[in-house]
Structures are given as structure tokens and as C-alpha cells.
N, C-alpha and C positions, 0 to 999 in steps of 0.2 A: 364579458371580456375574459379572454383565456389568457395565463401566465407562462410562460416559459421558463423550466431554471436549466442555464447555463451551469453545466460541469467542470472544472478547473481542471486541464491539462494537468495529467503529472507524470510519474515516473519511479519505480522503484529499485534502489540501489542494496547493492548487497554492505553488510557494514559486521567488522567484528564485534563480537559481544565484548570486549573490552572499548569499544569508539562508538558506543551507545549513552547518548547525552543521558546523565542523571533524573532531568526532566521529562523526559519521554514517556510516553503513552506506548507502553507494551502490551499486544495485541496478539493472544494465540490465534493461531491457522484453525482453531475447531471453533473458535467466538468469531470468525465471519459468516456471511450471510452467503451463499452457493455463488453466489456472480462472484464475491470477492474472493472466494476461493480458488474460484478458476482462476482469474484473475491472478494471483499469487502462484496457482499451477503454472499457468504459463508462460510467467517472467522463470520463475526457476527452468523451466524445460529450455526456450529460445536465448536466455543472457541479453535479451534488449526488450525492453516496455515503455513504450508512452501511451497514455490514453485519457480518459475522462475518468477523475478521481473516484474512486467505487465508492457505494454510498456504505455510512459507517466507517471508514477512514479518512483522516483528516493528514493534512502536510505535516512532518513530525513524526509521527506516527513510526513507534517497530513493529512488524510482523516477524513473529515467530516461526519457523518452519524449517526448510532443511539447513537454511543460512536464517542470518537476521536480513530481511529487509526493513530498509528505511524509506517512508515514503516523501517524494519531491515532489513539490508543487511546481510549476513552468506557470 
């Protein structure tokens, strides 16, 4: 019997580094994995992202890079 895992829609928003919740899991852009680079390339280059949550980031989550993004879970 084969599994399937379903990926959680999400979304990541730009957020300043001062409205970065204290609890947050801050996550430099050179500690992901190449998809989730891209990934994070591409939200910076187009200003709109929804897709299936990259693996190694969770909802919550800040990404470091040319902004803070904050990742959204949907």
C-alpha cells in the first residue's frame, strides 16, 4: 500500500524585522534546501506566492533574505 503526503498550501509574506514575533523560528536563505531557495527566489522576484509548503519550512517560520519573509499557512 503506497502513501501519499499532502503539502499545506501556504504563502509567504514580507514582514519587518521589528513585527517578527519573538517566538519565531528564524531561518537563513543559505540553511534551505535548493527548492526552498528557489522558492524564496521567486516570491522576492514576482511579490505574490502560494504553493505547497517547501519541505524544511514550517507556518511561522522567518526567512531571512533580501526582506524578512514570514511563512503562512492557508
Amino acid at each position: 500500500m503506497s502513501q501519499s503526503t499532502t503539502r499545506t498550501a501556504c504563502s509567504m509574506t514580507v514582514v519587518e524585522p521589528a513585527d517578527v514575533p519573538v517566538d519565531a523560528r528564524v531561518v537563513h536563505f543559505d540553511e534551505l534546501d535548493d527548492a526552498a531557495q528557489d522558492r524564496v527566489v521567486a516570491r522576492a522576484a514576482s511579490g505574490t506566492d502560494v504553493g505547497p509548503l517547501p519541505d524544511g519550512l514550517e507556518a511561522g517560520d522567518v526567512v531571512v533574505f533580501t526582506d524578512y519573509f514570514r511563512v503562512v499557512a492557508h
